[in-house]
Each structure stands twice: as C-alpha cells, then as structure tokens.
N, C-alpha and C positions, 0 to 999 in steps of 0.2 A: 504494500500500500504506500503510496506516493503522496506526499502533502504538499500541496503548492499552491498557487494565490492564483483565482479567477475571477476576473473584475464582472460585474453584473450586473444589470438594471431593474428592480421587483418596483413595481407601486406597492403603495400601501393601502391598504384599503381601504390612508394614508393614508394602494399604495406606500409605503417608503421604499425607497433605493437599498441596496443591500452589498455589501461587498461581500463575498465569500473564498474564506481561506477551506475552499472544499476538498473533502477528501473524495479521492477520485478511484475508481474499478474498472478495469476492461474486463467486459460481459462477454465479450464474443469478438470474433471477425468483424470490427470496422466500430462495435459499441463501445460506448464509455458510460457509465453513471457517476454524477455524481453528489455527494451527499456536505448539504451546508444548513447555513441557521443564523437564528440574530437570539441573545438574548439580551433584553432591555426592557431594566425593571427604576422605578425610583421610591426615592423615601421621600413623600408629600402633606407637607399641609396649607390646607385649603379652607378660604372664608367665602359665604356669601356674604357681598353688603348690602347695601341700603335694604334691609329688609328688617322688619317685624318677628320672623319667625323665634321661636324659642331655639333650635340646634341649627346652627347658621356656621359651624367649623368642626372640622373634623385632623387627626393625621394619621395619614396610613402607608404602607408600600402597596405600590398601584403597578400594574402590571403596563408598558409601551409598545405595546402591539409586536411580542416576540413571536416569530418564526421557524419552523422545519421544512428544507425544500429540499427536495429526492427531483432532480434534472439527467436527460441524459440527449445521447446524439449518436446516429447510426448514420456510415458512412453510405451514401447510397451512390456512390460513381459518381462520374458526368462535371462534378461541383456541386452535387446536391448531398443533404444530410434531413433528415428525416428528425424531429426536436419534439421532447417533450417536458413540461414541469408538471410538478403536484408540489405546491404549498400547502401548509399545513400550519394554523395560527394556531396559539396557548398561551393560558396564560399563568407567568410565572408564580405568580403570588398566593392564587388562589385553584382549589379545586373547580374541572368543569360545571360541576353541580354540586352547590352546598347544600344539604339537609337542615330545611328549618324547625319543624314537629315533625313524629314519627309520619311516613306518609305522602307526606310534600318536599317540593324541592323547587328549587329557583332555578334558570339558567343564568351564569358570567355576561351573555348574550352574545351578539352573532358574531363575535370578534373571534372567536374560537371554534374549534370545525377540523376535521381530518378533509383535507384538499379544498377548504374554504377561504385562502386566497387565491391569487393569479395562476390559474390550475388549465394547462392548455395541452393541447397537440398540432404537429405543424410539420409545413417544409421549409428548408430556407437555402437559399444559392444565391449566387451572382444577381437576383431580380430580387433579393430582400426577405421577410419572411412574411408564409398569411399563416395562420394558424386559428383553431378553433378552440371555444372553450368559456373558461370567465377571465375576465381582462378588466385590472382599471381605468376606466375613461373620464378625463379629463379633471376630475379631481384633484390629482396631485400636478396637473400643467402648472407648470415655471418652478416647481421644488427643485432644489440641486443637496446633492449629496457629494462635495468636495473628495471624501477619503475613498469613496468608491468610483471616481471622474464622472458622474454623472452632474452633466452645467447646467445649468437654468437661470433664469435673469430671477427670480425668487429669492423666498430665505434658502439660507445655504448652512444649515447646520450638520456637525460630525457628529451629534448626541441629540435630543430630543425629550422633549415629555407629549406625550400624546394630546395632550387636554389642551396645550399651550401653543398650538401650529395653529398660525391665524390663517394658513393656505387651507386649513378646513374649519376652522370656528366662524368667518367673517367671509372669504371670500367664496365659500363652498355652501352657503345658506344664505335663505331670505326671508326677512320676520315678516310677521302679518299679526294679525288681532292675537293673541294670548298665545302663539303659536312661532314654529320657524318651520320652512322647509328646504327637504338637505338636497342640493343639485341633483341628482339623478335617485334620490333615495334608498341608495346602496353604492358605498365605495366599489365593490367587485362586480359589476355590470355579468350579467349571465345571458347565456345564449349566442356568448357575441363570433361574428368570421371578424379578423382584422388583417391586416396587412399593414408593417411599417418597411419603408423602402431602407436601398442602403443609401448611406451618407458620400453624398458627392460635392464638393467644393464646401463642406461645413456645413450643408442642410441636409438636413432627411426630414421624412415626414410618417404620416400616419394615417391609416381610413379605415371607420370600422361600422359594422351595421348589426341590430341586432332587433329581432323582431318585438323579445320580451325584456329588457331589463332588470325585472324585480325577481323573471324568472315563472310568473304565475299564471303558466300558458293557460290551465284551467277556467282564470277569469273572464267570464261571460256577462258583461254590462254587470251595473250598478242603479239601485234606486237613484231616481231621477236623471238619469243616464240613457241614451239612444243605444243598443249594444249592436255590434258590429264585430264577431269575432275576427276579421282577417283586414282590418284596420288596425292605422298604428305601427309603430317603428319607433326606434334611435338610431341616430345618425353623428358621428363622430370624426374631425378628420383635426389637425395637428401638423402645422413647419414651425420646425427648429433651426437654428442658426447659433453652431458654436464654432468659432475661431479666435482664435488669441484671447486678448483681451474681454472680445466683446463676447454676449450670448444674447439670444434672443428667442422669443415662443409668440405664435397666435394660434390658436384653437377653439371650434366651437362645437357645440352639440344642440340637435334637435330631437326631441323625444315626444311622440305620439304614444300614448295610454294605447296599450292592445287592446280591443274587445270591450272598448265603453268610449261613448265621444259625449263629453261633458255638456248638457244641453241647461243646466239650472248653476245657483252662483253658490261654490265651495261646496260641491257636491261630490262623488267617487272621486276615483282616479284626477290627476289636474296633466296638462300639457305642459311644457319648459321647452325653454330656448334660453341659449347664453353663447358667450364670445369671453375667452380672457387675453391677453394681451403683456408681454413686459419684453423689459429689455435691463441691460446691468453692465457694467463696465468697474474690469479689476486694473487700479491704476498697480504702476511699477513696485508699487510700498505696500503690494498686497493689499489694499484697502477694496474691497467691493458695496458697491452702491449699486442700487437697482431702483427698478419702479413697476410697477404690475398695476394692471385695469380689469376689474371684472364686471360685466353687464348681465345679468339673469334676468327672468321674465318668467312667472308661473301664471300659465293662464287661469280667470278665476278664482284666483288665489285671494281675495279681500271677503271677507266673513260677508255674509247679510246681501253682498251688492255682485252683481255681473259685473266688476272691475279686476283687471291683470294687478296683479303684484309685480312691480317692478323697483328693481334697486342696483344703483353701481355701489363697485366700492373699490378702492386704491391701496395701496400697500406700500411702503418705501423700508424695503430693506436692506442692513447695510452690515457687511462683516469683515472683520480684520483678523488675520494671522501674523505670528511670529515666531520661531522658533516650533513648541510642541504645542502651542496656546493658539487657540481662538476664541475670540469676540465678539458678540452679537447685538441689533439694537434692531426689531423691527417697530413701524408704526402702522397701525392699520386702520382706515375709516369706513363705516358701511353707512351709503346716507338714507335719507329718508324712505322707504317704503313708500309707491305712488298712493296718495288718497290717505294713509296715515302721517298725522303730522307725529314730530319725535319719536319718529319708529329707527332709527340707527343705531348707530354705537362704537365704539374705540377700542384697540386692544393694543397693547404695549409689551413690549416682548424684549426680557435684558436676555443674556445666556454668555457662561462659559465655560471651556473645555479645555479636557487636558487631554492628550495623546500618551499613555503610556508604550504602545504601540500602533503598529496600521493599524492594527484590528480592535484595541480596547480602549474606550474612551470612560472619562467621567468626568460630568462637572454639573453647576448651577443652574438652574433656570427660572426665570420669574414671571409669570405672567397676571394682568392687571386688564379686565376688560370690563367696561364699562357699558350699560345698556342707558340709550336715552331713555324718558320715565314712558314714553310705549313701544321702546323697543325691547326683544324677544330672543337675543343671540344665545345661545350656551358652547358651553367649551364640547368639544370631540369628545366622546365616550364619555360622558358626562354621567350617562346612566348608568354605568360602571365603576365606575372614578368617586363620584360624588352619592349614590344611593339616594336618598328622596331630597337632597337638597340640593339638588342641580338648581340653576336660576332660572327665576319666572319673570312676566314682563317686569320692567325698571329696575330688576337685581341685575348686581355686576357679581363678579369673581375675582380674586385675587389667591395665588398661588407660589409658590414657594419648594422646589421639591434639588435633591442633589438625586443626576442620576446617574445608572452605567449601559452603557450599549458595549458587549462584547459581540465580534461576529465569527463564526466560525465556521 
C-alpha cells in the first residue's frame, strides 16, 4: 500500500473542497481505488441575541460536515477512464441516532448518510467528464479551498466551522415572513447528468440538468397546485477563470418544481432562479481581496400575496497568508427581501489558522450575524449545531468555536 497526496475537488453539501492524502489499491488490470476523508470537528459556543427567550446559549463540540470517500478509475484505452465516487458524510461528535425515551429516537439529520454526499458515476477523456449521480450545484460557487488548489474569487479558508460560511448562511438563502428558503433546498442536488469541460487557457466550465432535485420523483401536485407530472427541471451551468493572480466565477440555476406548477400565493413546491457572480485578486504580499454578487428569486415566495421573493446580496472577502498562518475577515450583506421592509441582515466573519501540516489544520473562528428586526437568516446546520434555539425572525447569532480539519 502506497501513501501519496491526490489533490481533489468535493462540494460540500457545503459541498466543501477536500484534499486527500489517499490511500491508494490496484484492483485489477488498469483499476485503482482509492480511499480518503476529512475529519472536522470544533469546540463551540454559541449565543442567540436580541431575543426574549429563557436558553439563548449553549457550548458544545459540533461536528463540520466530516467525510468518507471510496473513488476509483478504470483505464479504458483510447484516453478514456471510466470514474467513480461514493461519499459518505458522519458525524464526528455525535451518534447517527441518539435514543431519547425507550422507543424513540431523533435523527443528526440529512448531513449524515452512507453515499449521501457527491456520490456519482462517469466517463472522462480529452472532452472532460459527464457523469451521473448526486452533485453539488451551485451552492458552494466562488468557495476556494487554498490547501487543496481549489481558487474561487470567494472566502478562501484552510479550516472552517460549518454554521459560520456566509457562502451558505446569507448568500445560499432568502428570508420571507417568519421563514428563509435554502437555494435549491438540498446542498446535494439528486438525479443530476452533468458535464464539467477540461480547463483551456484558465477557464473551464460546467452544465448540468436534473429532472428532480429534492429527489421526490413520486410527487404528484400539491393542494392548490395544477399537477403536471412530466413538468419541471433544474438547470445549472458555471465558467470559471483561474490564472495567476486573478480568479473569477458566474453561475446560475433555474429550477422548475416537478409534478406541481404553483397556481395560488406560498403554496406547495415554489420555483427559483438565481445568478452569482465574483471575482478576487491575490496581490504579490499574499493578501487576497474579493467580491461576490448573489441574485435569487423564489417564485411566490411572500406569505398571504402572489409576490416573488426576491433579494441580492454581496460579500467582500479578504485573506492573508504568511508563513504556516492565515487570516480571515469576510463581510456579508443580504438586502431587503422585495415587499418586506427590514427583511436582510449582516454577517461578519474573523478566522484563523495554523498549518501544522498540508493536511492538519487548527485554528479560531468567529462568526457575528445579524438579522434586520424582519429578517429570517440562520446559520448552516443550524438545526444540528444549535437544537431549538436556532434564530427566529430579528434574532442574530454570535459564535465563537476553535477548530480542526485533518484530511486524510
């Protein structure tokens, strides 16, 4: 058995990027498997503010969305290779299912799952790969994972806390009345065929289609709903541009509800559309500066009225390296939701890290979000992370956690 470093790109569901120091097996005449992982865990505590309630803080070890991925690759002549992954998310801290009274039990929730991340099969040659399966779409557009060369004009952190990536607290959500909804409703998009091209002069790209998204080909219309079962699609495509200095991302997604066409206001299934956008420039002193634009749109989305939910929101992220150390400062704004006034909110993002090696990192992270008094944002895994005191409209969050991301 052979140990050696294979750089790799995983979303998270985050998506996150993954580097794996995998161990590798020849299976056969022209196979390879081989087998990697993330573990990242942190010690957190966490406030809700402006809030009334009586338990508004808590601190615990919270699990960062760790992974198991079994990959492999069969030579098939010509320049073609035959590729497949099975990811497999857990969580470190805590058991699948904890027993509350004899009898019942809770699940961790959907973070966790044998081949319940980025779980495909595929070809790939000289024309790039397509491959079948579940895939993350667009979620994690413009995140960069420096220690594994994955660029993006986004934040660019080696370590993470799950709860704290405003690339899914703020840009990946859109509040409404008492409520937020998450871009495509599922970090791991199912059903999807995609194709990413290869990378020629710094750009590559992305196209993917996928009939059901959530996965729930069964659904057949909803009360107040027209139903149509063979209506409906998501639609995903993605250029990138990394050279030198600069990086750059535009991406959007169009997503038609299968099997229910919304005919009443906040009713079944809702329709979405969005575009994001950034760009980031690392000067000579290592310092990287970015900027990132998100525009979503859920149709129907405003309680009581046939009005779209719509909302941009910006991002200016900026990171410094030295030595084994990095730096982090992001700012993030989500403005008003159309038709609600003071429906946005802020999130403030410090972070830093140590490199003990490529693969083991540890360090600080702070995160500070703020909901205007009717906006509706919550942090990622919130319902994991936080148990019944995730924030409600006008509650912010403040957090505090040191963590470790080993990859192996």
């Amino acid at each position: 058995m052979n140990k050696k470093i294979i750089a790799s790109a995983i979303a998270l569901g985050l998506t996150l990027p993954a580097v794996s120091h995998a161990y590798d097996f020849n299976v056969g005449s022209g196979s390879e498997l081989s087998i990697s992982g993330l573990f990242a865990v942190g010690a957190k505590n966490a406030e809700v503010t402006n809030t009334t309630r009586d338990v508004k803080a808590e601190t615990r070890i919270d699990d960062n969305t760790s992974r198991l991925i079994f990959a492999g690759k069969t030579d098939l002549g010509d320049g073609y290779k035959a590729i497949f992954r099975i990811e497999s998310r857990f969580t470190a801290d805590t058991r699948p299912y904890t027993p509350l009274v004899p009898g019942t039990t809770i699940t961790t929730g959907s973070a966790t799952g044998w081949a319940d991340g980025d779980t495909w099969v595929g070809l790939t040659g000289g024309f790039g790969s397509a491959y079948f399966g579940k895939s993350t779409l667009y979620y994690s557009d413009t995140f960069a994972a420096p220690n594994v060369g994955l660029n993006g004009p986004g934040e660019s952190y080696r370590i993470w806390d799950a709860n704290g990536l405003a690339t899914f607290n703020l840009l990946s959500e859109v509040g409404t009345k008492g409520a937020n909804f998450t871009t495509l409703g599922i970090t791991r998009s199912q059903n999807v065929l995609r194709y990413d091209s290869p990378n020629v002069s710094g750009f590559d790209g992305s196209l993917a289609y996928t009939k059901n998204a959530s996965g729930d080909e069964n659904h057949f219309g909803c009360a107040g709903c027209a139903p149509d079962y063979e209506s409906g699609g998501t639609w995903y495509g993605r250029v990138r541009f990394n050279d030198g200095p600069w990086n750059a991302s535009l991406s959007f997604f169009d997503t038609k509800v299968q099997g229910a066409v919304v005919t009443a206001p906040f009713v079944g299934p809702l329709d979405k559309t969005g575009y994001r956008a950034g760009v980031a420039y690392t000067f000579p002193f290592n310092l990287k500066v970015g900027a990132v634009y998100d525009n979503t749109v859920v149709k129907n989305g405003i309680p009581g009225v046939a009005e779209d939910a719509k909302r941009s929101v910006f991002s200016i992220p900026m990171t410094y390296m030295w030595d084994k150390n990095a730096a982090y400062v992001t700012y993030t704004r989500a403005g008003n939701t159309s038709n609600l006034d003071n429906s946005g909110a802020t999130q403030l993002n410090l972070g830093y890290d140590y490199a003990f090696a490529k693969n083991t990192f540890v360090g600080v992270f702070v995160t500070k979000l703020k909901n205007d008094t009717s906006g509706s944002y919550t942090p990622f895994l919130s319902g994991t992370s936080l148990g019944a005191t995730a924030p409600k409209t006008g509650e912010g969050f403040r957090q505090i956690s040191i963590d470790v991301n080993y990859w192996f």
